[in-house]
C-alpha positions in Angstrom: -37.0 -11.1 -160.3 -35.5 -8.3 -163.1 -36.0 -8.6 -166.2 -33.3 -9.9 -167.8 -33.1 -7.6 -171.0 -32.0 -5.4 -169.0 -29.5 -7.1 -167.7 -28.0 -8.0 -171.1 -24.8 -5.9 -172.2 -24.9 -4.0 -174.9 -23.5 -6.2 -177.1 -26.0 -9.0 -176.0 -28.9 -6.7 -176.5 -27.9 -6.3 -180.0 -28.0 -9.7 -180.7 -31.4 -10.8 -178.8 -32.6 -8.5 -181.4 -30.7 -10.0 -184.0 -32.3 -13.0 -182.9 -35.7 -11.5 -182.5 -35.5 -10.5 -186.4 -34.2 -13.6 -187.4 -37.7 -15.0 -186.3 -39.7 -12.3 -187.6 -38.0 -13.1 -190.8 -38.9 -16.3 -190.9 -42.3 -15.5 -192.3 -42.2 -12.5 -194.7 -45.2 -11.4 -193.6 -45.7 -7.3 -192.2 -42.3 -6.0 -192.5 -43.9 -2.7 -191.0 -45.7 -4.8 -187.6 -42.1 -6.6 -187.4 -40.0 -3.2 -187.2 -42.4 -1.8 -184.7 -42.4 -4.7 -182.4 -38.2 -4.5 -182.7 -38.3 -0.8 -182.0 -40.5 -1.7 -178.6 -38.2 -4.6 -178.2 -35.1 -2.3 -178.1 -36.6 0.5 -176.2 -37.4 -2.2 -173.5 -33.7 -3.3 -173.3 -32.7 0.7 -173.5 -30.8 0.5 -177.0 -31.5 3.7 -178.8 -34.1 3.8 -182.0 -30.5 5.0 -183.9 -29.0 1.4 -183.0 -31.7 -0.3 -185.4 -29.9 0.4 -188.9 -27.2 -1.5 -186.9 -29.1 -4.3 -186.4 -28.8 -7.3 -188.9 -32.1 -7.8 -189.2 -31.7 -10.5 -192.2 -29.4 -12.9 -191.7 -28.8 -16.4 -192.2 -29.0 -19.2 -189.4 -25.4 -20.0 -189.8 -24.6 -16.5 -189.7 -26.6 -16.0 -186.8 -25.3 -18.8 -185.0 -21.4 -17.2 -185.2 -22.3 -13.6 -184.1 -24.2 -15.4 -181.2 -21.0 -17.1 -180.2 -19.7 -13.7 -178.8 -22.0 -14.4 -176.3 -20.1 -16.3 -173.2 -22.8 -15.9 -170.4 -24.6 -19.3 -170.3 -27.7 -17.2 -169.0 -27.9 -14.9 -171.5 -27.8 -17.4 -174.5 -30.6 -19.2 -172.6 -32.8 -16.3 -172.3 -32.0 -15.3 -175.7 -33.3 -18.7 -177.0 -36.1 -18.7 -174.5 -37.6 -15.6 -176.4 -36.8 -16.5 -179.5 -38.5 -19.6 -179.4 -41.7 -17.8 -177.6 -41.8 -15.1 -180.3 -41.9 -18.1 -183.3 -44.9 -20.0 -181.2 -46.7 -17.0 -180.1 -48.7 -16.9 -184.2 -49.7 -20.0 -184.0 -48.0 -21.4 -186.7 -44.9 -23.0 -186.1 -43.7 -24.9 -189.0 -41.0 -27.9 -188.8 -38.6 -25.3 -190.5 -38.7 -23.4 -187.9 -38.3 -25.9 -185.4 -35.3 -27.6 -186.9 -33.7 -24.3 -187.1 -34.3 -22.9 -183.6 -32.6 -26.5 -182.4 -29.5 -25.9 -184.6 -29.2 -22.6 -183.3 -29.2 -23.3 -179.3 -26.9 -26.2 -180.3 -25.0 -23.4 -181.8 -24.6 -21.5 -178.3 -24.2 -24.5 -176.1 -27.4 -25.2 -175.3 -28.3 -28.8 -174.6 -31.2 -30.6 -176.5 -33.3 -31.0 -173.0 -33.1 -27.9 -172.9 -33.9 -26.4 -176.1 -36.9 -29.1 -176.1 -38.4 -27.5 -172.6 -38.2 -24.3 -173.9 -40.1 -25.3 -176.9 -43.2 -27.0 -174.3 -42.5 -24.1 -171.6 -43.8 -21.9 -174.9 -46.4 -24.2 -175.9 -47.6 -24.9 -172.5 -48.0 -20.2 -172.2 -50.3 -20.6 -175.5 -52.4 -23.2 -174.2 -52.7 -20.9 -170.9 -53.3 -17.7 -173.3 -56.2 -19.8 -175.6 -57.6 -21.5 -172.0 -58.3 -17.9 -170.8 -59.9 -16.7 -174.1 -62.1 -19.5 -173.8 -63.1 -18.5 -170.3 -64.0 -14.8 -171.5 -65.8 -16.3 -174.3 -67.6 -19.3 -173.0 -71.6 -19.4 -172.0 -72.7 -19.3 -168.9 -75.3 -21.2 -167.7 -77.5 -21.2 -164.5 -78.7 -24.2 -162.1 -80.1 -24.2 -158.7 -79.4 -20.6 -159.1 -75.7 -20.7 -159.2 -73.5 -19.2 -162.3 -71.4 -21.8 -163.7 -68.6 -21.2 -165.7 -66.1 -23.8 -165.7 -66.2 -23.3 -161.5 -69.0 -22.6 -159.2 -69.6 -19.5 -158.5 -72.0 -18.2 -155.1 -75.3 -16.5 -155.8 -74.6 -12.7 -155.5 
């Protein structure tokens, strides 16, 4: 399956950074970490480093909302919103605020509530997966009848 930031036009590309900064701006924390993770985030997609002074990187939700309504492919809004809503969960901290606007702006582009709401537990569901696997790393082994359990049998070597 490509990946479909790189599918994006340019115009498109533009704007799921736009988006992508209007999440990192949600918390004002790190404006250093938040630029760096743009600049990847635009080198992925293949806009230039130039391109980011172009970028509004501090808009409003409504504001947001009408430069995302250049965007006609159905697709694209979708995995715009898809990653927006993954970047808010991934700290851990997602706060009704946040919610409530992510909502209003996939309404915005056309997006139906089912679908904004499997998004949001599509997102949730990856950090659960994420925190499952740290535990597994982490967790104590213990031994019986000489086999290593951790979580699942494992033969004696």
């Amino acid at each position: 399956m490509p990946d479909m930031c790189k599918l994006l036009d340019e115009v498109e590309k533009k704007l799921y950074i736009q988006g992508l900064a209007y999440v990192l701006g949600m918390n004002k924390r790190d404006p250093k970490q938040k630029k760096e993770y743009l600049l990847a985030q635009m080198a992925e997609t293949g806009l230039s480093e130039s391109e980011y002074k172009k970028i509004k990187c501090n808009c409003k939700t409504d504001a947001l909302i009408k430069d995302l309504e250049q965007i006609t492919d159905i697709r694209a809004k979708r995995y715009i919103l898809r990653e927006m809503i993954l970047l808010a969960v991934a700290d851990h901290e997602l706060q009704d605020e946040e919610v409530e606007d992510l909502h209003k702006i996939g309404k915005g582009m056309g997006i139906s509530e089912e679908k904004i709401n499997d998004f949001f537990i599509w997102a949730a569901r990856g950090i659960e997966w994420q925190l499952e696997g740290i535990k597994l790393v982490e967790e104590e082994e213990t031994t019986k009848g000489g086999l290593i359990l951790s979580g699942s049998a494992k033969e004696k070597p």
